[in-house]
N, CA and C of each residue as an Amber inpcrd file, in Angstrom:
protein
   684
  68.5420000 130.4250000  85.5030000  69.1900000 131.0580000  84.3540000
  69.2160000 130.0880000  83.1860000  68.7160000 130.3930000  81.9120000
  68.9430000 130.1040000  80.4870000  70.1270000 130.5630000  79.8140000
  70.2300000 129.8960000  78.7340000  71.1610000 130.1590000  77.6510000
  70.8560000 131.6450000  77.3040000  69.9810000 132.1090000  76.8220000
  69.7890000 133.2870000  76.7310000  70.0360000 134.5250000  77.9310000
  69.4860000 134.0420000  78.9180000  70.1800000 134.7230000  80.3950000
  71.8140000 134.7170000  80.7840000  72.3100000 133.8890000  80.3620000
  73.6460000 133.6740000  80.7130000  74.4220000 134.7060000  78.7810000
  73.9440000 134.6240000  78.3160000  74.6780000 135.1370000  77.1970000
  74.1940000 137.0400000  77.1190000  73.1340000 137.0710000  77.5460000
  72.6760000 138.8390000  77.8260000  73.3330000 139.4410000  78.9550000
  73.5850000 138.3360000  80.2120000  74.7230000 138.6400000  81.2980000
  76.1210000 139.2930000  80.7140000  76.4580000 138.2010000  79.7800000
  77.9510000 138.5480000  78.5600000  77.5360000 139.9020000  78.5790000
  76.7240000 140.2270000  77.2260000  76.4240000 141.1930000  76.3810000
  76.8230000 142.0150000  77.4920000  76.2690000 141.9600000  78.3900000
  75.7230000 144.0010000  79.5670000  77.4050000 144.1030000  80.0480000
  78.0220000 142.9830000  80.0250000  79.2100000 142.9640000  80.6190000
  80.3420000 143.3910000  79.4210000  79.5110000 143.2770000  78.1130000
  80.8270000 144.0540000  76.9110000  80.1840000 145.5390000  76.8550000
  78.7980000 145.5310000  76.4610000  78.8440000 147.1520000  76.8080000
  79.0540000 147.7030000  77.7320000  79.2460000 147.3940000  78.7370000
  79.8460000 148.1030000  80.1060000  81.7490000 148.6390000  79.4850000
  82.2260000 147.7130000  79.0470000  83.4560000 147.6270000  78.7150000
  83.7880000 148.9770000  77.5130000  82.4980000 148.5570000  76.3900000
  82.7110000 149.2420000  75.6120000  82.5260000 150.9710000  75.7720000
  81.5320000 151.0250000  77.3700000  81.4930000 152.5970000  77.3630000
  82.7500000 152.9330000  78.0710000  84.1340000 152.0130000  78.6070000
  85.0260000 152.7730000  78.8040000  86.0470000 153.0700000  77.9740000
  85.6580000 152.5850000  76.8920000  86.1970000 153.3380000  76.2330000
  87.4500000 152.0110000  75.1750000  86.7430000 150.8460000  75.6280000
  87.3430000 149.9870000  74.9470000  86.9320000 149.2350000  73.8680000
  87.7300000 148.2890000  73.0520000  87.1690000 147.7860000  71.8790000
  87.2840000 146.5970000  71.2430000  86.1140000 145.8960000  70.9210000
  86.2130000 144.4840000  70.4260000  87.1540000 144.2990000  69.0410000
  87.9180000 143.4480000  69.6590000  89.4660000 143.1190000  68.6640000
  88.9500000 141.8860000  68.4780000  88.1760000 140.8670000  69.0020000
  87.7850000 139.7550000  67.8170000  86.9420000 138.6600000  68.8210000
  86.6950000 137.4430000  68.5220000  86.0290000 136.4540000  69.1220000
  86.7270000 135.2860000  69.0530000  85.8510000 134.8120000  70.4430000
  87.0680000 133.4410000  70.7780000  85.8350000 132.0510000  70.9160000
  86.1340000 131.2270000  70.6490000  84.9440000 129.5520000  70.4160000
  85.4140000 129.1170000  71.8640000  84.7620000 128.4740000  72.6310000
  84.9560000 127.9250000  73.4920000  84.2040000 126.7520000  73.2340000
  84.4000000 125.4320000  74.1960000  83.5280000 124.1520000  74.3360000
  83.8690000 123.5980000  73.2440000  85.1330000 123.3800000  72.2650000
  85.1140000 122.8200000  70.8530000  85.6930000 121.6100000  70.7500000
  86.0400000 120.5370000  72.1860000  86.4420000 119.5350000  72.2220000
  84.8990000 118.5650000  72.4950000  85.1560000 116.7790000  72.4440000
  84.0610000 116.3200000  72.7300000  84.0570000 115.9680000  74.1750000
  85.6180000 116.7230000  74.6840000  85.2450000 116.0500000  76.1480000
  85.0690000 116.6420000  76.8280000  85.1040000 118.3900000  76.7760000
  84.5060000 119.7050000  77.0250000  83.1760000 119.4610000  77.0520000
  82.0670000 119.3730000  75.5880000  80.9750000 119.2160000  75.6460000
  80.5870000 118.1000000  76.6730000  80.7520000 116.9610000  76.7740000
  80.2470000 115.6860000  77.4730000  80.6980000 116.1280000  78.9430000
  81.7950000 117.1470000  79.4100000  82.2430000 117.5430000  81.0480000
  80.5990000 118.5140000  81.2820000  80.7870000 119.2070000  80.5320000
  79.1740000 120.2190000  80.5710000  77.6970000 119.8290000  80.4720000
  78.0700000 118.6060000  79.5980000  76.3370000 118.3100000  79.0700000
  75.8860000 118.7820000  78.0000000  76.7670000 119.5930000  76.9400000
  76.1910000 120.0460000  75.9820000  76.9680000 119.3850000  74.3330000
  76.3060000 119.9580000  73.3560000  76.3160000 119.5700000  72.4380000
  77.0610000 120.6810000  71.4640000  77.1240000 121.6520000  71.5630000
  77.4250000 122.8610000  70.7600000  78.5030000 123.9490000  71.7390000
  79.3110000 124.1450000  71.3190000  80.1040000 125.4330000  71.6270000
  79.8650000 126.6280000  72.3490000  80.3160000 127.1380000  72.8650000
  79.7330000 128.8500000  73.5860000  80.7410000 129.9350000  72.4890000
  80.4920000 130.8100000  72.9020000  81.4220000 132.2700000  72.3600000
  81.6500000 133.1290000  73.4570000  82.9280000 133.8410000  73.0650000
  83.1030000 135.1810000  73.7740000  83.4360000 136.3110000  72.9910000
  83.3120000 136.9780000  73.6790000  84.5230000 138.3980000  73.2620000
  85.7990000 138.8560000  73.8020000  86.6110000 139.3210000  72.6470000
  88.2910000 139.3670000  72.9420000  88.2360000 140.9660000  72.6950000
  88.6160000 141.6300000  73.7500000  88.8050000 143.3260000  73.8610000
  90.2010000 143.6630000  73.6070000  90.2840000 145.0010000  72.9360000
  91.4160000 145.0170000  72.6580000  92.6250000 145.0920000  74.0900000
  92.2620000 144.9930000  74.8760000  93.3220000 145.3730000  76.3720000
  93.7230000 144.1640000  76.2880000  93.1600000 142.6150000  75.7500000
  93.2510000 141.3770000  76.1760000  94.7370000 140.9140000  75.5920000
  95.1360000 141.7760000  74.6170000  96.1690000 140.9830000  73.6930000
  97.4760000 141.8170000  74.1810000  98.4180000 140.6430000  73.8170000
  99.8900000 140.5050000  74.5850000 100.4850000 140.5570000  73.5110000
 101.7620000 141.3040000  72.4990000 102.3700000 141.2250000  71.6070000
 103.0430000 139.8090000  72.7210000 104.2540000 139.0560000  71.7100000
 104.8760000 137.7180000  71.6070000 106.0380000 138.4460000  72.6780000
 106.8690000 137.6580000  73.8800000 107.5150000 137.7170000  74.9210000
 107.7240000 139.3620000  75.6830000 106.3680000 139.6850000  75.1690000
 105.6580000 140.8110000  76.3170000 105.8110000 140.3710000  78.0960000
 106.3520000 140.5950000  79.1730000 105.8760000 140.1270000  80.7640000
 104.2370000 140.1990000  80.8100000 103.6730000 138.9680000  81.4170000
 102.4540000 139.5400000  81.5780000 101.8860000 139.0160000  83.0330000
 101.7660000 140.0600000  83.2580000 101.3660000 140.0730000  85.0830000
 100.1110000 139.2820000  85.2700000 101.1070000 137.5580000  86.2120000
  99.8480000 136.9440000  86.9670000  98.9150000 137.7850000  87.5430000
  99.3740000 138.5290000  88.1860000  97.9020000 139.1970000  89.2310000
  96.7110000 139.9390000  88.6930000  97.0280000 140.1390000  87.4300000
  95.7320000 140.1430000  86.1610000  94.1140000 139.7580000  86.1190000
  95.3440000 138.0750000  86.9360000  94.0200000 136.9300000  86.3090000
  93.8090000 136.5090000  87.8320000  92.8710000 136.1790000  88.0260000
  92.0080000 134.9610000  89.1910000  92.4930000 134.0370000  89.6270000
  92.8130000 133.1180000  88.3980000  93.2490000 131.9620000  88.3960000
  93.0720000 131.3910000  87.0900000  94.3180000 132.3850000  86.4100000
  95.2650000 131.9870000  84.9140000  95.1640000 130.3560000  84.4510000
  94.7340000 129.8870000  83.3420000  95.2490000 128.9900000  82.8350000
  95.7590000 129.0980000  81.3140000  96.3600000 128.2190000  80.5230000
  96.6310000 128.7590000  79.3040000  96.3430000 127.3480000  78.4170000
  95.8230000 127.4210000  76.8560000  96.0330000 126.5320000  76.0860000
  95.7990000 127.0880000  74.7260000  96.7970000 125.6790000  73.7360000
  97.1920000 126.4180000  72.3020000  96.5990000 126.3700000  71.2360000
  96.0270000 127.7530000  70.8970000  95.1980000 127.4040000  69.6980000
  95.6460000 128.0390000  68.1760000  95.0690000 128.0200000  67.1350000
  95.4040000 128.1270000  65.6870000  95.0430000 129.6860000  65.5490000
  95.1000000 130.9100000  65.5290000  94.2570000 132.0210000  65.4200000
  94.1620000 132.3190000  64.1710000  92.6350000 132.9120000  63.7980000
  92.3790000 133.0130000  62.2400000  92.2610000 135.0610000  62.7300000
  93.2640000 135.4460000  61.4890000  92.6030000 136.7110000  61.0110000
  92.3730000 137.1440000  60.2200000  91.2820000 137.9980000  60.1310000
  89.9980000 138.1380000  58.8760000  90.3890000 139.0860000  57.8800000
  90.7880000 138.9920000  56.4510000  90.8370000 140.1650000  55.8110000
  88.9730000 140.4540000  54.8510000  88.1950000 139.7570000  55.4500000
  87.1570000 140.6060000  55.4240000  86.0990000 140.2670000  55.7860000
  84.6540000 140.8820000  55.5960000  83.4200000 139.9190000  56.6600000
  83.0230000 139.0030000  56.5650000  82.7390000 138.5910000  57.7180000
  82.1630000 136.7860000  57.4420000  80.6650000 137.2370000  58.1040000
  79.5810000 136.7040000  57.8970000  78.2450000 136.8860000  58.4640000
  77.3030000 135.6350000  57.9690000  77.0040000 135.0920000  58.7200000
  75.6140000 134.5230000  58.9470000  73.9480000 135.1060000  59.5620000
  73.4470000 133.9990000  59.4630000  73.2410000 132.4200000  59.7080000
  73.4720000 132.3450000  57.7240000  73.7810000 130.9730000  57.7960000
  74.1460000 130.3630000  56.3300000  75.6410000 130.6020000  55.8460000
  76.5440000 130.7270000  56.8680000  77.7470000 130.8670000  56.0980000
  78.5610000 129.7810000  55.9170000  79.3850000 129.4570000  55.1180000
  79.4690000 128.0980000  54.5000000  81.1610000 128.0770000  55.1130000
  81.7670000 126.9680000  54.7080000  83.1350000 126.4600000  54.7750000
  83.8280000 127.2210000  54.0860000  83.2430000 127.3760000  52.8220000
  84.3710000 127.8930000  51.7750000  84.1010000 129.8680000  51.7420000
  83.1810000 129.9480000  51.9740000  82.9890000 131.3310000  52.9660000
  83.9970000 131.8810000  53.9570000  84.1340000 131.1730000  54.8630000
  84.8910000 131.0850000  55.9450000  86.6920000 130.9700000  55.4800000
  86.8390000 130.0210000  54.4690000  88.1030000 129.8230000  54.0930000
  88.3480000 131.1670000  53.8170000  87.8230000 131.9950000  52.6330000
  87.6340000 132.8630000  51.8340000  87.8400000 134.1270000  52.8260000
  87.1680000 134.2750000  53.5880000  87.7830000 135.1950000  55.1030000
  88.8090000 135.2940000  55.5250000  88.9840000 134.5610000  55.2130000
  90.9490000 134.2410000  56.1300000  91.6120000 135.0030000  55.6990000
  92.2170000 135.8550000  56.3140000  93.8020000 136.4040000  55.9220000
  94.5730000 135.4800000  56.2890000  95.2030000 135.1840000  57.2310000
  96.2860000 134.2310000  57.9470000  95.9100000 133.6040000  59.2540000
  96.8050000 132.8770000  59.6530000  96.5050000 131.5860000  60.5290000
  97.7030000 132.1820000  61.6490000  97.8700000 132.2700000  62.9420000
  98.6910000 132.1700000  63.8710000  98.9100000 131.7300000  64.9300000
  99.8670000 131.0130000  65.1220000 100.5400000 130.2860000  66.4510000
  99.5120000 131.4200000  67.9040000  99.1920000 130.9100000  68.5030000
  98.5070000 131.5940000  69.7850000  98.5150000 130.6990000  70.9780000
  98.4690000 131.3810000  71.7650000  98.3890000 131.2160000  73.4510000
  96.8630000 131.7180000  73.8590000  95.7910000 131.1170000  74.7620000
  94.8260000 132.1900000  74.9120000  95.1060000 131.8310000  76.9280000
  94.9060000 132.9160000  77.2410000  94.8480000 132.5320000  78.5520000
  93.5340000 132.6300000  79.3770000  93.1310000 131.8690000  79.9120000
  91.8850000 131.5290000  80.0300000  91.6410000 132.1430000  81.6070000
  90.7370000 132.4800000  81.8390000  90.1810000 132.6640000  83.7880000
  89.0430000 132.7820000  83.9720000  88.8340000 132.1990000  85.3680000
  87.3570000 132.1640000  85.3520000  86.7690000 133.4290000  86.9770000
  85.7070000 133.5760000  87.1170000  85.1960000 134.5260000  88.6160000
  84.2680000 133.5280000  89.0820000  84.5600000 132.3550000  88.6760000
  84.0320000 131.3330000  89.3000000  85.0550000 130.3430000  90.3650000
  84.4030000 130.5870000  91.9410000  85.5650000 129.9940000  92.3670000
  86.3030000 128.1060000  92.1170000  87.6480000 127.9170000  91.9610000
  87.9810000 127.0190000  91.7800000  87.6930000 125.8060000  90.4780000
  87.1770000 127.2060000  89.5350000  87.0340000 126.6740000  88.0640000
  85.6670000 125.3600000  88.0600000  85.1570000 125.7850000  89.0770000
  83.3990000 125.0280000  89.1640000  82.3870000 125.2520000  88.4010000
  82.9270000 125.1810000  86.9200000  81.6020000 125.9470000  86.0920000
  80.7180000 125.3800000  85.3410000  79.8300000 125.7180000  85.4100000
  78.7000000 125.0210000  84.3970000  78.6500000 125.5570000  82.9790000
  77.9190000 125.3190000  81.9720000  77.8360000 126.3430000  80.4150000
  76.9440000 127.5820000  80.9760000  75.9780000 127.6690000  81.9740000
  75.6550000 128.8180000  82.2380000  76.7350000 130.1670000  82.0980000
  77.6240000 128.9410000  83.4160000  78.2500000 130.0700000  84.2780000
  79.2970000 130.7660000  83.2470000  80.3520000 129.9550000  82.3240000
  81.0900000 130.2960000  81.6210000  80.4500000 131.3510000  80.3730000
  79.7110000 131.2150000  80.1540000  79.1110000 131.9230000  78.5490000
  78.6490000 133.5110000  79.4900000  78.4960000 133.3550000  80.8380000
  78.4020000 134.7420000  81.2340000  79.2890000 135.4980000  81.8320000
  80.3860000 134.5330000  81.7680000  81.7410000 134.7290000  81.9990000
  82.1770000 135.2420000  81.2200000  82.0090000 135.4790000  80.0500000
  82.3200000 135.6050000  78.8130000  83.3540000 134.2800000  78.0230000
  82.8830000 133.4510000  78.5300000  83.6220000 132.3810000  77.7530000
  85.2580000 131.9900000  78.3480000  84.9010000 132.7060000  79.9590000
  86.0340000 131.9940000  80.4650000  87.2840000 132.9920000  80.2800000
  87.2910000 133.8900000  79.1840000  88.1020000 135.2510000  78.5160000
  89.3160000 135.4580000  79.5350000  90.3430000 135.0960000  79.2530000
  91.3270000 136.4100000  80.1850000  91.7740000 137.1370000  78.9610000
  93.2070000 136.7660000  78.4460000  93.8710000 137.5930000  77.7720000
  94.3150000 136.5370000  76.3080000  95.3430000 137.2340000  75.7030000
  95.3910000 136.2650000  74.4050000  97.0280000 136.9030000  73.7450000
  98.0050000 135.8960000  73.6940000  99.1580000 136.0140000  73.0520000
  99.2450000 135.8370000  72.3190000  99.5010000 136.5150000  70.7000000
  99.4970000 135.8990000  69.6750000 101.0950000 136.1530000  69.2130000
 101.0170000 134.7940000  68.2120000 102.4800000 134.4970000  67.6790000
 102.8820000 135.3560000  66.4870000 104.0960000 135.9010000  65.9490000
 104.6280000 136.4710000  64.8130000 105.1300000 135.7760000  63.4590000
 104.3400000 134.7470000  63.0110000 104.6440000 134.1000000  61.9490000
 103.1690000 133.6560000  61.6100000 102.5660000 134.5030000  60.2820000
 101.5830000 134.7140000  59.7890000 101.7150000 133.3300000  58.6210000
 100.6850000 132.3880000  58.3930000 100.5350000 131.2210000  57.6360000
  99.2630000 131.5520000  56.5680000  99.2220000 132.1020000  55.6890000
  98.2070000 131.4590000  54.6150000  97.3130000 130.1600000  54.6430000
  96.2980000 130.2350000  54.6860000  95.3640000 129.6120000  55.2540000
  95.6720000 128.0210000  54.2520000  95.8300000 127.9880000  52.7640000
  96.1400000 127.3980000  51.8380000  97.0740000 126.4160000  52.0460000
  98.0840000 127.1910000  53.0870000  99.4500000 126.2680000  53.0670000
  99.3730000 125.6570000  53.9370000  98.2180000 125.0050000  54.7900000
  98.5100000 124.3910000  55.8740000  97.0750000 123.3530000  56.0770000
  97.2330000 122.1970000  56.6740000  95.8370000 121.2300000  56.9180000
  95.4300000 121.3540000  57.9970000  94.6440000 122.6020000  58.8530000
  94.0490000 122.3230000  60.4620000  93.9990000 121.5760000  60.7530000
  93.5190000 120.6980000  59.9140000  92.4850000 119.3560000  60.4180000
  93.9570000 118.9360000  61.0480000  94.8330000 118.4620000  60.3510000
  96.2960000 117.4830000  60.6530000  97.4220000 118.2750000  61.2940000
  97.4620000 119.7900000  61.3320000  97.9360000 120.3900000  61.7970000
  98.2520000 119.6970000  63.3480000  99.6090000 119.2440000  64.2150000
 100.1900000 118.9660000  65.3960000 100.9540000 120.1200000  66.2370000
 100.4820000 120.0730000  67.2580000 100.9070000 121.0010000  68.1560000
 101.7110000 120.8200000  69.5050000 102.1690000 120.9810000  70.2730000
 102.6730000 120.9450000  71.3590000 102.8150000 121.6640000  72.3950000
 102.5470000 121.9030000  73.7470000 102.6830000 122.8250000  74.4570000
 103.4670000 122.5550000  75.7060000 104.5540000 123.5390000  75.9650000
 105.7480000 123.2260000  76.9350000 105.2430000 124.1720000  78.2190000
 105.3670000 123.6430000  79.3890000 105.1540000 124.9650000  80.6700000
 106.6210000 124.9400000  81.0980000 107.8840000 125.8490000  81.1910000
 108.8650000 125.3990000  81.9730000 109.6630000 124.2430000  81.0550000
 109.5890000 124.0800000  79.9810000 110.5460000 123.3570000  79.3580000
 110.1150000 122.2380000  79.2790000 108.6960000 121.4120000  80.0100000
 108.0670000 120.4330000  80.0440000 107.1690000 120.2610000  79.7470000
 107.3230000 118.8780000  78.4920000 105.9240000 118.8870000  77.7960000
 104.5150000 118.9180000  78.8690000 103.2730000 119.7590000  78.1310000
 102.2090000 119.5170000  79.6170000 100.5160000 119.6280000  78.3510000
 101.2830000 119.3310000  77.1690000 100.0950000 118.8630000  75.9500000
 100.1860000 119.0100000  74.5000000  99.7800000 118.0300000  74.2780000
  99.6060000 117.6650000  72.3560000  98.5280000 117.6710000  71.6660000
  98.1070000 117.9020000  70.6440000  97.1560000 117.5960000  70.1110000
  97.1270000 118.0870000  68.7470000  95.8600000 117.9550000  68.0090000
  95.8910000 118.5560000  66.4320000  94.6570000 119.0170000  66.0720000
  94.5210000 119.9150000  65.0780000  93.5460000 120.6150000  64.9630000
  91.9320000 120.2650000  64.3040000  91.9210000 118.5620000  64.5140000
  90.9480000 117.7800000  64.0950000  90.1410000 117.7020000  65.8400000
  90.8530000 118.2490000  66.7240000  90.3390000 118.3950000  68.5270000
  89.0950000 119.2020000  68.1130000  89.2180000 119.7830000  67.1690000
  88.0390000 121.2810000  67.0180000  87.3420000 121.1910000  66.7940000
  86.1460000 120.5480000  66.6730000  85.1220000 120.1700000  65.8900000
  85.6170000 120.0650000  64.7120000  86.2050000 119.1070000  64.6130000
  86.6470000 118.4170000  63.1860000  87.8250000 118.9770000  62.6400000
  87.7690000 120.5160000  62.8670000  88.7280000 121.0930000  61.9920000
  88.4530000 123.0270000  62.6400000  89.3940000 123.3470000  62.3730000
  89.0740000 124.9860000  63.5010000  88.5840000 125.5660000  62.3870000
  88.5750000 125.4150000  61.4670000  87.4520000 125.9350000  60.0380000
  85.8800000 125.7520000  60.1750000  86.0350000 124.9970000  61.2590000
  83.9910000 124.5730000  61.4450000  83.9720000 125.5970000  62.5440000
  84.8950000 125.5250000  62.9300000  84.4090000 126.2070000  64.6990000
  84.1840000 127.6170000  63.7960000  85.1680000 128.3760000  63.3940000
  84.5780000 129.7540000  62.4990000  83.2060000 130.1600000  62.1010000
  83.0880000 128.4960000  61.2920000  81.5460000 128.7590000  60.3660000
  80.4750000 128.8470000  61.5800000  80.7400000 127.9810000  62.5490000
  79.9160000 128.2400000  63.3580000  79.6850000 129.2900000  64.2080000
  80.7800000 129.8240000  64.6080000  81.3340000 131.6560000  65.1730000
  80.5480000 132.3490000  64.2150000  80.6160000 132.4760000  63.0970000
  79.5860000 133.7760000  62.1790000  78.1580000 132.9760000  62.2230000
  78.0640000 131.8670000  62.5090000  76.4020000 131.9230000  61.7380000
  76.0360000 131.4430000  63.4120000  76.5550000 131.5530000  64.5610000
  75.6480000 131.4910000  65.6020000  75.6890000 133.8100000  66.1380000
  76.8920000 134.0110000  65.5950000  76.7660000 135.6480000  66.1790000
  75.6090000 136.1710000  64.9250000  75.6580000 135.7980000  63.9660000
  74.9280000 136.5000000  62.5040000  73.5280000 136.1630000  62.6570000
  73.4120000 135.0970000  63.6600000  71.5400000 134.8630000  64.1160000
  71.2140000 136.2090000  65.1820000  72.6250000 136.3890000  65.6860000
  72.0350000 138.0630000  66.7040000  72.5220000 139.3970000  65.9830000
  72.8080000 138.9770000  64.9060000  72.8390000 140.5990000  64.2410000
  73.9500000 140.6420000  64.1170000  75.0760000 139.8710000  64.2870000
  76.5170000 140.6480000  64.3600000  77.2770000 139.7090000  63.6320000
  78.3290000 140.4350000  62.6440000  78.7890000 139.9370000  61.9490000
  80.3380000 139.7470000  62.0060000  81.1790000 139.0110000  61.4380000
  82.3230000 139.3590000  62.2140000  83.3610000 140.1910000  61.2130000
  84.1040000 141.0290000  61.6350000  84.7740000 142.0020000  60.4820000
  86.3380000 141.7160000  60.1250000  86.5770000 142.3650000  58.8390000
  88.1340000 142.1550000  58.3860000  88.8950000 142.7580000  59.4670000
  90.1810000 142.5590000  59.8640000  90.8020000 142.7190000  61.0630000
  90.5870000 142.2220000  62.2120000  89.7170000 141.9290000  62.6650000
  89.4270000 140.9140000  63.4170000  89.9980000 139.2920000  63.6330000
  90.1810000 138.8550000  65.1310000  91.1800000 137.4590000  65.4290000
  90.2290000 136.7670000  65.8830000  90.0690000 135.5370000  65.2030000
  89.2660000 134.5830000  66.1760000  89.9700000 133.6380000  66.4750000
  89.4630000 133.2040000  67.5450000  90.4000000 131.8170000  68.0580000
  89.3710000 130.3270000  68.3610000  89.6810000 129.8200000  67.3500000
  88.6600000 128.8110000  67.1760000  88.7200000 127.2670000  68.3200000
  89.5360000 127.4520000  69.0510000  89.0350000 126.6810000  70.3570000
  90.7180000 125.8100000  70.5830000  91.0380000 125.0770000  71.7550000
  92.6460000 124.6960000  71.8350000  92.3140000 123.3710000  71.7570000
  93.1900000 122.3540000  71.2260000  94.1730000 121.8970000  70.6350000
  94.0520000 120.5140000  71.9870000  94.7740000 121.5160000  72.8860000
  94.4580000 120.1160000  74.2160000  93.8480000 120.8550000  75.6980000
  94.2400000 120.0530000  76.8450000  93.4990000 120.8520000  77.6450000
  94.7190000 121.9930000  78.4250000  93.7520000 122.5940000  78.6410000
  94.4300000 124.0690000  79.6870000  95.2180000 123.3910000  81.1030000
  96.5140000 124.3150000  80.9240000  97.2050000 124.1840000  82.3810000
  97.1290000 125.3830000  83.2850000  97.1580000 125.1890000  84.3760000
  97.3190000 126.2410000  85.2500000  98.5670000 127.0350000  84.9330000
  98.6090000 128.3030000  85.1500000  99.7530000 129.2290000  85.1460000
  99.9480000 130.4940000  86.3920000 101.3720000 130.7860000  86.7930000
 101.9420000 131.2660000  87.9720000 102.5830000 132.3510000  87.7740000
 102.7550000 133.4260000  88.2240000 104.4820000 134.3540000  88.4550000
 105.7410000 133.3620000  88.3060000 106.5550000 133.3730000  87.3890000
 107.5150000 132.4860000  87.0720000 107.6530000 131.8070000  85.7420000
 106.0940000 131.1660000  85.4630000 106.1480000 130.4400000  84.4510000
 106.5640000 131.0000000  83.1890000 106.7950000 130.1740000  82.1090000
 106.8400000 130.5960000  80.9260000 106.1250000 128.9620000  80.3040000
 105.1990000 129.3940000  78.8930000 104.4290000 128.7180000  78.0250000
 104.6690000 128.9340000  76.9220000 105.0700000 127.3320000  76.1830000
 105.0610000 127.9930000  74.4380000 104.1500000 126.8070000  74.1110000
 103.8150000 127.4710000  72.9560000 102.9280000 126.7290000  71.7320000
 103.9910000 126.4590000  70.9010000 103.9720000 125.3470000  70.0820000
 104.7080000 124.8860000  68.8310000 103.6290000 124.2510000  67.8730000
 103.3110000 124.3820000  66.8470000 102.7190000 124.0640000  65.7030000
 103.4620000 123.7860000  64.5020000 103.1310000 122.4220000  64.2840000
 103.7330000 122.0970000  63.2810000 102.8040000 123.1520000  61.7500000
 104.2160000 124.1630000  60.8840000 103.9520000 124.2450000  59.9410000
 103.6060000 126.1970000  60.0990000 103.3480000 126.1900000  61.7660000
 103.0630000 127.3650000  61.9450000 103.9510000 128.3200000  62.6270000
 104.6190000 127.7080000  63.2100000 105.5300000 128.1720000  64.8150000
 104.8090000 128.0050000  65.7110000 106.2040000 129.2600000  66.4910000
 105.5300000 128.7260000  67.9250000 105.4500000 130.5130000  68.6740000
 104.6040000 130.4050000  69.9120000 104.1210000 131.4390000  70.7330000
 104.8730000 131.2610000  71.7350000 105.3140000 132.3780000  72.4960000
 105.9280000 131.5590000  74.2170000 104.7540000 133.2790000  75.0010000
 104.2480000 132.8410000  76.1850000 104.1320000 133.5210000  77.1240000
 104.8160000 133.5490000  78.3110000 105.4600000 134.5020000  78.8760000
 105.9540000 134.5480000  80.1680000 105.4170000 135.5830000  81.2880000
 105.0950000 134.6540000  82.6320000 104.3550000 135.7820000  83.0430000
 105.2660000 136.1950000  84.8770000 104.8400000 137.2150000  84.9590000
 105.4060000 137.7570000  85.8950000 105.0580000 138.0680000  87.5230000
């Protein structure tokens, strides 16, 4: 299997989705740390798709038995008040897209047993995809520095990761540009209303029946998931 084999695996696995009757609510960056890429061997990012069943309004219950084997980590979510499309789409393109910025949770799972994955396996995974919590305090893209943006993430009241939004390939504003101009080389563009989640912050923890997870962002708030 190729990059191209492992990403047409994706594809057959969203139109399958989409003939039941469901619908792409936005895209998520995966691989956007350097110690992600260097665990894999690669150099560049993967993508997925985020369906609309995936999203959790903010201290929704959300049933472990969902996932495989749940993990969660905190990222910045951008949503679009209008299209972004590549190949050639720029920074200030991308800024220019933005409606607002939000505190998020993404919860991650894999059908790979014991999280043994290669970039094959994940990108036909769909990028690893479970579900996605997003936070209720909408930020203007203007009022805030990704790059310096600090975060924190509690499992159970205990810190379990930190980081800032320079983890992202520099800044979760690149991971975007790169989200439209690697989907806009296959035809697809990404639309206003639409959430992307441009990659987390630190690494993923495991999650249980019991737990509860918040995100805190400096400048943004914070997300909590609790699952059941």
């Amino acid at each position: 299997m190729d990059l191209e084999d492992a990403y047409a695996i994706q594809l057959a696995q969203i139109a399958r989705m989409l003939s039941e009757g469901r619908t792409i609510k936005g895209h998520k960056v995966g691989l956007t740390s350097a110690a992600m890429q260097k665990l894999l061997g690669v150099n560049e990012p993967d993508y997925g798709h985020l369906l609309d069943d995936f999203f959790y309004l903010e201290h929704m219950p959300i049933p472990a038995d969902r996932f495989l084997q749940a993990r969660v980590e905190p990222e910045m979510a951008f949503v679009l008040k209008k299209t972004l499309s590549g190949p050639g789409a720029t920074v200030h393109e991308a800024v220019a897209a933005v409606d607002f910025v939000l505190p998020a949770l993404e919860i991650v799972d894999s059908r790979i047993r014991d999280w043994k994955i290669g970039l094959f396996d994940t990108i036909a995974d769909n990028a690893s995809s479970g579900a996605v919590v997003l936070g209720s305090t909408p930020t203007p893209l203007r009022e805030v520095d990704l790059r310096l943006t600090g975060g924190v993430m509690h499992k159970n009241a205990e810190v379990v990761g930190t980081g800032a939004g320079g983890a992202v390939l520099g800044s979760p504003i690149n991971a975007l540009v790169w989200l439209a101009n690697t989907l806009g080389a296959r035809g697809i563009a990404l639309e206003a209303g639409q959430v992307v989640l441009p990659g987390a912050i630190c690494a993923m923890v495991p999650v249980a029946a019991g737990d509860s997870v918040t995100a805190t962002f400096a400048g943004l708030g914070s997300v909590t998931a609790r699952f059941v």
